[in-house]
Gaussian input, Z-matrix of N, CA and C with variables (Angstrom, degrees):
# hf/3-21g

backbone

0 1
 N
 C     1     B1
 C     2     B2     1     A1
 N     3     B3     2     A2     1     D1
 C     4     B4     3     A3     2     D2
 C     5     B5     4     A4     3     D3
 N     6     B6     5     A5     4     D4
 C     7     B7     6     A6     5     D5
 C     8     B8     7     A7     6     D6
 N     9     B9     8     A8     7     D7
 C    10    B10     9     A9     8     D8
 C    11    B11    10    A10     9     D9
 N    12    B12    11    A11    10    D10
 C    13    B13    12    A12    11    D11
 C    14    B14    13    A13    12    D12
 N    15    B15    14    A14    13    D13
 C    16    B16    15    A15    14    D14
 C    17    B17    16    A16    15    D15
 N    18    B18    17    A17    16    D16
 C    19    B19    18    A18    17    D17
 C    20    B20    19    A19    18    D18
 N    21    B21    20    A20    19    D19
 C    22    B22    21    A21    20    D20
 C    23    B23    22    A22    21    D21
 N    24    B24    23    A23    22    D22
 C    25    B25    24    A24    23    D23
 C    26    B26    25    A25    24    D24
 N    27    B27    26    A26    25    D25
 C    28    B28    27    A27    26    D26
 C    29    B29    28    A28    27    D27
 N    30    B30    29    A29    28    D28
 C    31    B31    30    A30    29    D29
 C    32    B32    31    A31    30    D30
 N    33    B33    32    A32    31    D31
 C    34    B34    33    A33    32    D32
 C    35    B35    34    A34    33    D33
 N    36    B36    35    A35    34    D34
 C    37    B37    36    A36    35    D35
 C    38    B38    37    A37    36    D36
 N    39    B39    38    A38    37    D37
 C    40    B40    39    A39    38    D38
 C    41    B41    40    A40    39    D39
 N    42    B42    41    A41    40    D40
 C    43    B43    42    A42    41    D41
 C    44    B44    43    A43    42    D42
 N    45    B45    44    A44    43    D43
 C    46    B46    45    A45    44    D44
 C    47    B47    46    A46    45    D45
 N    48    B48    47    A47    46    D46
 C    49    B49    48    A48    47    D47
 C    50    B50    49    A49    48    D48
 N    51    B51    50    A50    49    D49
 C    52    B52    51    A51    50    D50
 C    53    B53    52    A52    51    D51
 N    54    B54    53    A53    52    D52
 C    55    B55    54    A54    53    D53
 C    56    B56    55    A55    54    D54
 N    57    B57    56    A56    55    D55
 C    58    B58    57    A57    56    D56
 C    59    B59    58    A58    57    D57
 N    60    B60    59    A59    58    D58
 C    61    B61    60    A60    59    D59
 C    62    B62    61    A61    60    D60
 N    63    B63    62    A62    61    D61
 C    64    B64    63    A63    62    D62
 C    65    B65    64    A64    63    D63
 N    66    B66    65    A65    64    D64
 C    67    B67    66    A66    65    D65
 C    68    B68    67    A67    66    D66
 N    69    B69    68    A68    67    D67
 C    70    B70    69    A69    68    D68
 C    71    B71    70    A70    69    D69
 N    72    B72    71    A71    70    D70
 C    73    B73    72    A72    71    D71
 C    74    B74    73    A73    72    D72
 N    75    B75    74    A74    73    D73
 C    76    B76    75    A75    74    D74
 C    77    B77    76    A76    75    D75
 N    78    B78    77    A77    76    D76
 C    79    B79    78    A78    77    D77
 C    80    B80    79    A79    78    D78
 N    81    B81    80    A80    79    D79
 C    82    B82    81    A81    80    D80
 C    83    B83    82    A82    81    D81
 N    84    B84    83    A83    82    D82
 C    85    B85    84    A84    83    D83
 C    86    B86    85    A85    84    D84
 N    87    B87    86    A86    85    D85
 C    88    B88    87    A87    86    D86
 C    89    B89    88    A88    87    D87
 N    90    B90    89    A89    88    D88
 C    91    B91    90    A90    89    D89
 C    92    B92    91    A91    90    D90
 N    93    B93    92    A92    91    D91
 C    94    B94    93    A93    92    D92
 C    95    B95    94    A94    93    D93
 N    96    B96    95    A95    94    D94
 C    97    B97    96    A96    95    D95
 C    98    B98    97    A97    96    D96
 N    99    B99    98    A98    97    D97
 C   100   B100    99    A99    98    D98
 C   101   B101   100   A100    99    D99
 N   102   B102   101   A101   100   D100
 C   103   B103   102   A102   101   D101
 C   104   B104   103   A103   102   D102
 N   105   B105   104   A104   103   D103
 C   106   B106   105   A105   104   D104
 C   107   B107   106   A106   105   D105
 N   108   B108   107   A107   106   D106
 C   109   B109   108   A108   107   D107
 C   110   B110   109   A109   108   D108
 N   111   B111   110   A110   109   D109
 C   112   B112   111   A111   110   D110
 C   113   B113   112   A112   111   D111
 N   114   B114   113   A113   112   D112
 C   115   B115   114   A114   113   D113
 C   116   B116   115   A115   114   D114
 N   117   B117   116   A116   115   D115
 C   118   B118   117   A117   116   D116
 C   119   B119   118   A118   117   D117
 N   120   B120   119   A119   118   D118
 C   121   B121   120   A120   119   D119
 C   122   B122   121   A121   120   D120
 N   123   B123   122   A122   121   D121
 C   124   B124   123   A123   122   D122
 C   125   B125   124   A124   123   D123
 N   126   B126   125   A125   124   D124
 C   127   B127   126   A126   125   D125
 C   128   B128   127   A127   126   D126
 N   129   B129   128   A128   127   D127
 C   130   B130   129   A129   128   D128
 C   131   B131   130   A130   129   D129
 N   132   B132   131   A131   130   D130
 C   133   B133   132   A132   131   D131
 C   134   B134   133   A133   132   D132
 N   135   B135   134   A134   133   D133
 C   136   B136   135   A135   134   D134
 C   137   B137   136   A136   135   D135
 N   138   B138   137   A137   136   D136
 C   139   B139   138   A138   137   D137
 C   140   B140   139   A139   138   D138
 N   141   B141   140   A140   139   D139
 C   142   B142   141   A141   140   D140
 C   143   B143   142   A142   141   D141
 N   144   B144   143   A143   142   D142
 C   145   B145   144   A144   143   D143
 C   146   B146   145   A145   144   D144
 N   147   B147   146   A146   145   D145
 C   148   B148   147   A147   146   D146
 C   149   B149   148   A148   147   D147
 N   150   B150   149   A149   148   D148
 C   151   B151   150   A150   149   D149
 C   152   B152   151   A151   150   D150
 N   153   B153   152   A152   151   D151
 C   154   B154   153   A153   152   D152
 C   155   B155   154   A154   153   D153
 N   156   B156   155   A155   154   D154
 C   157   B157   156   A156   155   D155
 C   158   B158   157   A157   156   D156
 N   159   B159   158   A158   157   D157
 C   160   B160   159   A159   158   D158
 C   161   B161   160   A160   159   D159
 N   162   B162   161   A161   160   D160
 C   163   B163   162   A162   161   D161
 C   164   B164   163   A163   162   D162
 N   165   B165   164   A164   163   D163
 C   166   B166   165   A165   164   D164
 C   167   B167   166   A166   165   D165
 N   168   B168   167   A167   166   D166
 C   169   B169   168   A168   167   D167
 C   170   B170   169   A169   168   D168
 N   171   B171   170   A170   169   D169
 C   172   B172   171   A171   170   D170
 C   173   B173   172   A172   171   D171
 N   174   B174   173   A173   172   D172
 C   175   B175   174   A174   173   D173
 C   176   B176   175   A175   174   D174
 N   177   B177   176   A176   175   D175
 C   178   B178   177   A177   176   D176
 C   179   B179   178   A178   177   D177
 N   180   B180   179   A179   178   D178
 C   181   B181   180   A180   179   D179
 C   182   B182   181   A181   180   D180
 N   183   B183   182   A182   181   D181
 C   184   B184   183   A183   182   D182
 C   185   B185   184   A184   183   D183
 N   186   B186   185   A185   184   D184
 C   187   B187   186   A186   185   D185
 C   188   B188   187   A187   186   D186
 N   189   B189   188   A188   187   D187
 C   190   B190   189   A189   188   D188
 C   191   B191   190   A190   189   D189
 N   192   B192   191   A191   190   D190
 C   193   B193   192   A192   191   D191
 C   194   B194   193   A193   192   D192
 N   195   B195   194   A194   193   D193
 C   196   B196   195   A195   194   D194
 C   197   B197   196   A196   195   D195
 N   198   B198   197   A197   196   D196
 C   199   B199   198   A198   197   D197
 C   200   B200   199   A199   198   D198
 N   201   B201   200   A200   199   D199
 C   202   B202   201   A201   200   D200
 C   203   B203   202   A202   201   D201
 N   204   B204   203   A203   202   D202
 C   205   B205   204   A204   203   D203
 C   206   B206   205   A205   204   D204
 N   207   B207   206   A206   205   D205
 C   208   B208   207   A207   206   D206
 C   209   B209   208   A208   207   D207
 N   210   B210   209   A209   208   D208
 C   211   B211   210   A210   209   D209
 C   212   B212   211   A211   210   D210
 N   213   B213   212   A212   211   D211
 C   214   B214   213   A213   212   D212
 C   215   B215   214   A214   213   D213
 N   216   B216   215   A215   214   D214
 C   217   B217   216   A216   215   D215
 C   218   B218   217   A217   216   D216
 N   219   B219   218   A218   217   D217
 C   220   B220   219   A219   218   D218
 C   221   B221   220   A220   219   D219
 N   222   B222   221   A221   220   D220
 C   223   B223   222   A222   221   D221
 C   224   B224   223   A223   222   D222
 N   225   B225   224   A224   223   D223
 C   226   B226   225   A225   224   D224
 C   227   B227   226   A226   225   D225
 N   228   B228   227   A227   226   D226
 C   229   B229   228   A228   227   D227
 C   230   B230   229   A229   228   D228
 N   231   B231   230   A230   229   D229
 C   232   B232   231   A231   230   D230
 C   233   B233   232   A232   231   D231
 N   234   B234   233   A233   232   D232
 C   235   B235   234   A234   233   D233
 C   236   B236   235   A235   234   D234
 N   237   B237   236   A236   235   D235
 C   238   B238   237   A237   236   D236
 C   239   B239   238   A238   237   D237
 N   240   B240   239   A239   238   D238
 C   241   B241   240   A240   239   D239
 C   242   B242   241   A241   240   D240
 N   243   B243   242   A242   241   D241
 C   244   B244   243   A243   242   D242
 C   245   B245   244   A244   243   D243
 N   246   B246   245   A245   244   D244
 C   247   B247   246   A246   245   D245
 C   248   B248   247   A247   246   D246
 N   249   B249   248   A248   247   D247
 C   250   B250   249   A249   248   D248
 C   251   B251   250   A250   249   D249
 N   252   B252   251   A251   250   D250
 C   253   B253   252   A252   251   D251
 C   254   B254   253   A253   252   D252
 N   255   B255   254   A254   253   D253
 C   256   B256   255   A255   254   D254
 C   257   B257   256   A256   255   D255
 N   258   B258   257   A257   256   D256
 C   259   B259   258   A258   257   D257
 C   260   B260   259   A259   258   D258
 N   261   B261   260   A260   259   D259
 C   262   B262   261   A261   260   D260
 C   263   B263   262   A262   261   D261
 N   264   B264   263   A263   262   D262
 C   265   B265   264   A264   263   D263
 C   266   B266   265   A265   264   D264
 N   267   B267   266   A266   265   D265
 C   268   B268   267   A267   266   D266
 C   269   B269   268   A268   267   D267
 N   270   B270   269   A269   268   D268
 C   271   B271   270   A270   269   D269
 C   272   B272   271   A271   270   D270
 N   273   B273   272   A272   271   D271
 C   274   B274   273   A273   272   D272
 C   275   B275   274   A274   273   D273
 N   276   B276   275   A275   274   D274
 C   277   B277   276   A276   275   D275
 C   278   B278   277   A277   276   D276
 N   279   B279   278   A278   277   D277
 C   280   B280   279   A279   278   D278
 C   281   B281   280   A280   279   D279
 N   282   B282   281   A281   280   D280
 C   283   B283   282   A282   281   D281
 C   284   B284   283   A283   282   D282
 N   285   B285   284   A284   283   D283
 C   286   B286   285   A285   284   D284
 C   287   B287   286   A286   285   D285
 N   288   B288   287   A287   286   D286
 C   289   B289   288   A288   287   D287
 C   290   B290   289   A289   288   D288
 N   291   B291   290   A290   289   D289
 C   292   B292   291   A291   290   D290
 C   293   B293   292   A292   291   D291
 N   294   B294   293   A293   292   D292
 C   295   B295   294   A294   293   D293
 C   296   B296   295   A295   294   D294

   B1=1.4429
   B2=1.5300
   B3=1.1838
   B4=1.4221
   B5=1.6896
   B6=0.9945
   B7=1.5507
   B8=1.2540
   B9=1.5373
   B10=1.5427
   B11=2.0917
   B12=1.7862
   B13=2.0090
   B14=1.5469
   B15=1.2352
   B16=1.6029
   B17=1.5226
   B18=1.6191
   B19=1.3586
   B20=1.3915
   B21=1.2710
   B22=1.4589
   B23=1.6595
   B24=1.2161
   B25=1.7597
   B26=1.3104
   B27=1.6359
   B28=1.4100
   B29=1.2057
   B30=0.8380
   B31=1.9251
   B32=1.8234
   B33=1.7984
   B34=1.5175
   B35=1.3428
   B36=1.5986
   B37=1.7147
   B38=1.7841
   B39=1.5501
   B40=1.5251
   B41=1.4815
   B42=1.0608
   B43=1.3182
   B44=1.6379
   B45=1.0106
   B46=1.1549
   B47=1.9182
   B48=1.6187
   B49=1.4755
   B50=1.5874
   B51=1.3538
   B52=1.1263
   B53=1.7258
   B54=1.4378
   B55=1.0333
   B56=1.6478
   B57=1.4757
   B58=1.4407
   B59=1.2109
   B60=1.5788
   B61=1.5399
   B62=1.5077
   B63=1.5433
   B64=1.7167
   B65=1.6238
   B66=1.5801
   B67=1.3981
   B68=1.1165
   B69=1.4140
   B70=1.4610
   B71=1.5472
   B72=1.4838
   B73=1.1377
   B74=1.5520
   B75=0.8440
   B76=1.6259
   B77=1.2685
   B78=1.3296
   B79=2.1705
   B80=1.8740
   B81=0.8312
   B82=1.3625
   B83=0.8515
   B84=1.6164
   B85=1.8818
   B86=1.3336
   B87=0.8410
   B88=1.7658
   B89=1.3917
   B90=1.3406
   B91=1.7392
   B92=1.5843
   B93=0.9565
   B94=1.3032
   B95=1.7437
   B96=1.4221
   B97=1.8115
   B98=1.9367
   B99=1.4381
   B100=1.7261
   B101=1.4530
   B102=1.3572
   B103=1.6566
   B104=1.6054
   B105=1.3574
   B106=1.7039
   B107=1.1715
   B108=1.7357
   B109=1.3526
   B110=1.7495
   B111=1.4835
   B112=1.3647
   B113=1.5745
   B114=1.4345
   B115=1.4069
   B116=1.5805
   B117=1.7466
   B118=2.0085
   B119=1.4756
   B120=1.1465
   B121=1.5329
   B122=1.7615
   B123=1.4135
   B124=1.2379
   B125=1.7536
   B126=1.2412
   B127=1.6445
   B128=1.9739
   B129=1.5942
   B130=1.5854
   B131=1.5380
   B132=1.6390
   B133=1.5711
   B134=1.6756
   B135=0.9010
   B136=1.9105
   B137=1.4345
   B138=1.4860
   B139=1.6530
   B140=1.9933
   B141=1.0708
   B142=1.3373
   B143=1.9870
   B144=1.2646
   B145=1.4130
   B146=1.3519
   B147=1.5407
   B148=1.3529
   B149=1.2955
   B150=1.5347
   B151=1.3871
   B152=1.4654
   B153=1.7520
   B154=1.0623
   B155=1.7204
   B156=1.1956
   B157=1.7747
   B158=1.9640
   B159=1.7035
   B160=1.4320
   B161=1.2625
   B162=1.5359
   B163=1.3430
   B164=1.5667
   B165=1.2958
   B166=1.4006
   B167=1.6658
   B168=1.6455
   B169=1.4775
   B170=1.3590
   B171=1.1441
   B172=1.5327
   B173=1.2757
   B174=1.3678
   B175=1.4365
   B176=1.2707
   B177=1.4766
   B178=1.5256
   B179=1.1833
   B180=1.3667
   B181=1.3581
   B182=1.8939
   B183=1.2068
   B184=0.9346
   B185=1.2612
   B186=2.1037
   B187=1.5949
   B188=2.2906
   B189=1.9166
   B190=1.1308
   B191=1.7366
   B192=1.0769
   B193=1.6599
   B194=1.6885
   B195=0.8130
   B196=2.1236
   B197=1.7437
   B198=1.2093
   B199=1.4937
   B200=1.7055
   B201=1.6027
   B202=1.6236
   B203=1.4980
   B204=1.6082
   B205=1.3789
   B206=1.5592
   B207=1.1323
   B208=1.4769
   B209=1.5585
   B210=1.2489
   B211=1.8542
   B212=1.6621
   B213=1.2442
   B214=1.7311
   B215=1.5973
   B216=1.0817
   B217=1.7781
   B218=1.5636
   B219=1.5986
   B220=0.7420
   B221=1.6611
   B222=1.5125
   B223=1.3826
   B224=1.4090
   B225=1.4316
   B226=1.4687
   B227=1.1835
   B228=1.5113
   B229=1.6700
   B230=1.4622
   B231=2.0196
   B232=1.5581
   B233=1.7800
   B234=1.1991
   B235=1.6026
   B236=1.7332
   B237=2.0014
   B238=1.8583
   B239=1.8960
   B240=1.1063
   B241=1.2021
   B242=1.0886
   B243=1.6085
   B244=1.8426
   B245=1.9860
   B246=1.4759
   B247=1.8077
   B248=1.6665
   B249=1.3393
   B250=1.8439
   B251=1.3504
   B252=1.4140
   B253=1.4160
   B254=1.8765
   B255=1.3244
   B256=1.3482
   B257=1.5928
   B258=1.0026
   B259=1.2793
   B260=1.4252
   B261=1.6977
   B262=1.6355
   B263=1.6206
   B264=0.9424
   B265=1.7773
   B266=1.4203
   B267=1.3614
   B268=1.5212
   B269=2.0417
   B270=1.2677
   B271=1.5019
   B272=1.6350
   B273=1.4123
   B274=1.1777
   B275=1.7889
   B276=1.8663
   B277=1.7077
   B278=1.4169
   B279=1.4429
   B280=1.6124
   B281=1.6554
   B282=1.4405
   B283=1.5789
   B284=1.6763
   B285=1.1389
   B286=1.5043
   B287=2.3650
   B288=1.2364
   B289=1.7336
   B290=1.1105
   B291=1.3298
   B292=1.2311
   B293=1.7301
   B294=1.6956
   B295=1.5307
   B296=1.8792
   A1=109.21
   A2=132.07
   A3=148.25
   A4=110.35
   A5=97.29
   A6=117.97
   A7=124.40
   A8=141.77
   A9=92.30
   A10=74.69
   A11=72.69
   A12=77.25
   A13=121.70
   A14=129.70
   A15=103.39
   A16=81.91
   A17=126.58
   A18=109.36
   A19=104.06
   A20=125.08
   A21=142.26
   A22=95.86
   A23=98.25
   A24=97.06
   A25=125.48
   A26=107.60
   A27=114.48
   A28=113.60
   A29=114.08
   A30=135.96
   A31=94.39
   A32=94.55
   A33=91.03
   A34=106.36
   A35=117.66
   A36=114.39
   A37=95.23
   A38=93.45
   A39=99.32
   A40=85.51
   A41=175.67
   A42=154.28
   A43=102.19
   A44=114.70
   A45=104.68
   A46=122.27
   A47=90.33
   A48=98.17
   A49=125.89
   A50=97.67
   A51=126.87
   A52=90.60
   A53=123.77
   A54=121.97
   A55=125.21
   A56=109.15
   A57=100.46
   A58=94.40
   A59=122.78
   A60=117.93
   A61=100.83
   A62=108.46
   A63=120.55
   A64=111.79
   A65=91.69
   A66=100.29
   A67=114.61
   A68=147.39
   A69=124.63
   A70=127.51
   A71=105.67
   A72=107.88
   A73=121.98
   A74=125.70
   A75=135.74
   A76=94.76
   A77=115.04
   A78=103.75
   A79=80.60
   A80=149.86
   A81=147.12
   A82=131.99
   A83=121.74
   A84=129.95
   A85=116.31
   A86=133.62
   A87=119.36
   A88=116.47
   A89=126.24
   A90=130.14
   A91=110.12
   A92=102.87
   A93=131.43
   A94=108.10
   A95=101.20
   A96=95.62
   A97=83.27
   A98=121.97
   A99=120.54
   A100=93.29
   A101=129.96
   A102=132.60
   A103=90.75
   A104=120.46
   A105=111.22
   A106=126.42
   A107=98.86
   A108=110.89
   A109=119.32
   A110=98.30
   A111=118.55
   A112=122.46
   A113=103.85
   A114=111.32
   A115=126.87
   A116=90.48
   A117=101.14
   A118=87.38
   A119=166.53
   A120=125.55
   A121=96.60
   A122=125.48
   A123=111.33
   A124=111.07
   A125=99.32
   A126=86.52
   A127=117.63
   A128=103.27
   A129=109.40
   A130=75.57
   A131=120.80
   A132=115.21
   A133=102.70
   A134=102.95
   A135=116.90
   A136=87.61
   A137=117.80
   A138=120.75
   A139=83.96
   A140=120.91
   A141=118.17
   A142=106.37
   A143=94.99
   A144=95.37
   A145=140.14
   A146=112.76
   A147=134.84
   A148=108.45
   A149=117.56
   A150=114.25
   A151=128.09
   A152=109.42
   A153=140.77
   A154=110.87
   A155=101.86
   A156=108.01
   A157=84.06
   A158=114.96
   A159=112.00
   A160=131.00
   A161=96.52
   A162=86.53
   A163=103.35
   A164=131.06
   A165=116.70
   A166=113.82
   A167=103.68
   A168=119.59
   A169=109.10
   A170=124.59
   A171=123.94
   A172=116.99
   A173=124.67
   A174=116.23
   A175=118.81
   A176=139.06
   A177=121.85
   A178=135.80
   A179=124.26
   A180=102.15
   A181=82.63
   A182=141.91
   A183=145.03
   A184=122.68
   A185=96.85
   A186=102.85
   A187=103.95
   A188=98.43
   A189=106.52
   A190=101.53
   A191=107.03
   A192=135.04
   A193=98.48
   A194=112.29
   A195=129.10
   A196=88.06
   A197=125.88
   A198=124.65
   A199=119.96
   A200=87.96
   A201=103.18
   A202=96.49
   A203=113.77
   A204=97.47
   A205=141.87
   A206=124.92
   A207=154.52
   A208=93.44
   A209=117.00
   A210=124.32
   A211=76.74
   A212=132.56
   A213=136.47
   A214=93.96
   A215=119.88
   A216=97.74
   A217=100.78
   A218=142.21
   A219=111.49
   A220=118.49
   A221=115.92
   A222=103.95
   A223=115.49
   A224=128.80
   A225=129.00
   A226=108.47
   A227=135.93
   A228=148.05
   A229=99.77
   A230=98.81
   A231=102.40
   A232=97.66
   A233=104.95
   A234=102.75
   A235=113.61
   A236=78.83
   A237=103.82
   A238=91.87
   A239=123.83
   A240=129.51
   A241=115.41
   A242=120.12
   A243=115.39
   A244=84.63
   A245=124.25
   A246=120.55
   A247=83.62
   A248=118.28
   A249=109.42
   A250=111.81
   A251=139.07
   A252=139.62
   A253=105.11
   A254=112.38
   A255=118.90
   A256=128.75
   A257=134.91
   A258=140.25
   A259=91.54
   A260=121.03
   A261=129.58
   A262=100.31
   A263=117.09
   A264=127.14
   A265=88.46
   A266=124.14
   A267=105.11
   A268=106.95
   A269=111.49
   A270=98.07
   A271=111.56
   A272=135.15
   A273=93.32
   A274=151.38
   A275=91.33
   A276=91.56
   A277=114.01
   A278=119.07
   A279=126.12
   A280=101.67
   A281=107.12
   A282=117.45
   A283=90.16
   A284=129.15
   A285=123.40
   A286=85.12
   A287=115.62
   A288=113.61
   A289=119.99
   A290=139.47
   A291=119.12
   A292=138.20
   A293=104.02
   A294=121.29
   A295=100.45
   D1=129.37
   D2=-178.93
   D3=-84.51
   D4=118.18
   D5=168.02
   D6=-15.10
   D7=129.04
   D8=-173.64
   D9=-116.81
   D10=166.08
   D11=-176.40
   D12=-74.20
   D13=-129.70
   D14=-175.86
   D15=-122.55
   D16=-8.35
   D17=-174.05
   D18=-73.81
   D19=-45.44
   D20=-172.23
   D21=-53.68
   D22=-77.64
   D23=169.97
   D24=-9.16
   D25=-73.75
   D26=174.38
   D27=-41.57
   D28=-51.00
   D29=-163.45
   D30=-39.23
   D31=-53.05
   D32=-157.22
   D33=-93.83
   D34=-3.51
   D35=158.84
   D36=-48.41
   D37=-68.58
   D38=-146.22
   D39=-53.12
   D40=-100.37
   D41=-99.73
   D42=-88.60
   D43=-48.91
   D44=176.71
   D45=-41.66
   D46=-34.27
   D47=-177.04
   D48=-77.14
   D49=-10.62
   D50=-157.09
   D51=-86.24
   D52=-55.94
   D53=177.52
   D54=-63.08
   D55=-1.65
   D56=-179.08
   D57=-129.83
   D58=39.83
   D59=166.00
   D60=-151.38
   D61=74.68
   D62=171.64
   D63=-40.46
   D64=-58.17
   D65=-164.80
   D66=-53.46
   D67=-77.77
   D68=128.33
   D69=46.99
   D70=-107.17
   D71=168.38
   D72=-47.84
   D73=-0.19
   D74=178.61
   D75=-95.13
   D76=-42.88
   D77=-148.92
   D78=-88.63
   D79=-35.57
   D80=-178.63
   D81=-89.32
   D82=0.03
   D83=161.46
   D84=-50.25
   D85=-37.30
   D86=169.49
   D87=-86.10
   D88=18.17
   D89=154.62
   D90=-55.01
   D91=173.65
   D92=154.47
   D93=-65.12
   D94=165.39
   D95=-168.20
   D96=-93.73
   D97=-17.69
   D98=177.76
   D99=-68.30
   D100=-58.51
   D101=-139.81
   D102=-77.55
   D103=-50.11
   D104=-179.01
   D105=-94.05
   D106=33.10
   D107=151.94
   D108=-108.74
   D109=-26.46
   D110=164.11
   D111=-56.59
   D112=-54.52
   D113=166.01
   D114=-42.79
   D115=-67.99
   D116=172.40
   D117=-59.87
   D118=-27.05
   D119=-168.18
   D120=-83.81
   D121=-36.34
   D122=-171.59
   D123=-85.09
   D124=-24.84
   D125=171.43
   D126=-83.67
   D127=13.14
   D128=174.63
   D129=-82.14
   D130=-59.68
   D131=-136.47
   D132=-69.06
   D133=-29.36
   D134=172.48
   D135=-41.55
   D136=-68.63
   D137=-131.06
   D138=-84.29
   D139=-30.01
   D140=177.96
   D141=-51.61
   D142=-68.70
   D143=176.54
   D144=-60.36
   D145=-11.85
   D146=162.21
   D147=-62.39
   D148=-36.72
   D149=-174.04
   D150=-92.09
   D151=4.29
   D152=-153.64
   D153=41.77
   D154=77.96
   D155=-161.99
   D156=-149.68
   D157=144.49
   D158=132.05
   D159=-87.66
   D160=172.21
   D161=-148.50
   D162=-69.15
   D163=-15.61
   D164=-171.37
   D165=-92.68
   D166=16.11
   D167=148.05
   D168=-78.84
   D169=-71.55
   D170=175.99
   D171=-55.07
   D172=-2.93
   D173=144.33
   D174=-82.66
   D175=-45.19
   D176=148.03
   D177=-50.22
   D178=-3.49
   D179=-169.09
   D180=-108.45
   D181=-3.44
   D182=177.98
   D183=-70.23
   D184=-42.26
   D185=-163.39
   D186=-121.35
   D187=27.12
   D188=176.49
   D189=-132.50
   D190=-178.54
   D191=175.75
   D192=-86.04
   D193=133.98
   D194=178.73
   D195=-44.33
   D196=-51.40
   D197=-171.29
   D198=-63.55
   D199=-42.17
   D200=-176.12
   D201=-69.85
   D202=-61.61
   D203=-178.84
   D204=-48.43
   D205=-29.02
   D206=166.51
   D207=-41.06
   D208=-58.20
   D209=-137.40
   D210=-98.15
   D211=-54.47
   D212=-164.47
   D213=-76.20
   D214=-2.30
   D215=177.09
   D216=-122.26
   D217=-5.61
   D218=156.32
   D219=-86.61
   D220=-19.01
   D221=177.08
   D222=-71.43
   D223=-5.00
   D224=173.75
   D225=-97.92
   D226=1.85
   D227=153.03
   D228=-55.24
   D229=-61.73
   D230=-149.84
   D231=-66.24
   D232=-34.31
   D233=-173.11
   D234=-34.03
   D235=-46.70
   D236=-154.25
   D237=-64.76
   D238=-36.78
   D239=-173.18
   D240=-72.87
   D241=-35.10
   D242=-164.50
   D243=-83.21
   D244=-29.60
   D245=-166.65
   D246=-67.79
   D247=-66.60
   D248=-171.43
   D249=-45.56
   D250=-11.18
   D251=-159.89
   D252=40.37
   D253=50.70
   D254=167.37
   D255=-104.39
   D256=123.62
   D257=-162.80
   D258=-46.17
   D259=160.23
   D260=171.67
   D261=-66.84
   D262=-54.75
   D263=-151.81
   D264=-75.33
   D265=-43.45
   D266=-169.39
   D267=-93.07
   D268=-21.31
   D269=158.37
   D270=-70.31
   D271=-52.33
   D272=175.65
   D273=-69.21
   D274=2.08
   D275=169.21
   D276=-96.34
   D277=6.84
   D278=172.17
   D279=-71.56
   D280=-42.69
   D281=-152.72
   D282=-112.27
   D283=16.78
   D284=138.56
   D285=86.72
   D286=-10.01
   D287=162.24
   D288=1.42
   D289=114.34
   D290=142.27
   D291=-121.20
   D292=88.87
   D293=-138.99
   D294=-85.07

């Protein structure tokens, strides 16, 4: 099975999300097919931050297993941390971590 990239990924949060938020898709049926795509991306990023998650956490934890996600979001922390040149211990009390 081939990797999928993070655009594809997203793709299948947002649908995925899409299916467990009717209401939603109701209040935005007479958009444009651009505007209620605009919407579901900001009501993903809403639901990201509700969960205290970004959103390209709530795209993994959407399109992984509770285990997979755990192990794939801290190695995409450490990434995010070694590009900032920020110590581990002090990026994860910036970003609220708990390793």
């Amino acid at each position: 099975m081939t990797e999928l990239t993070q655009e594809q990924r997203h793709e299948q949060a947002l649908e995925k999300y899409k299916l467990g938020t009717p209401q939603l898709l109701e209040e935005i049926k007479d958009l444009s097919p651009d505007d209620q795509k605009d919407q579901i991306q900001w009501a993903f990023e809403d639901e990201a931050e509700a969960q205290g998650l970004q959103p390209w956490e709530l795209t993994l934890k959407y399109t992984s297993t509770p285990e997979e996600f755990e192990a794939q979001r801290l190695v995409l922390h450490k990434e995010a941390a070694e590009v900032l040149g920020v110590d581990w211990e002090e990026y994860c009390e910036m970003n609220n971590l708990v390793v």
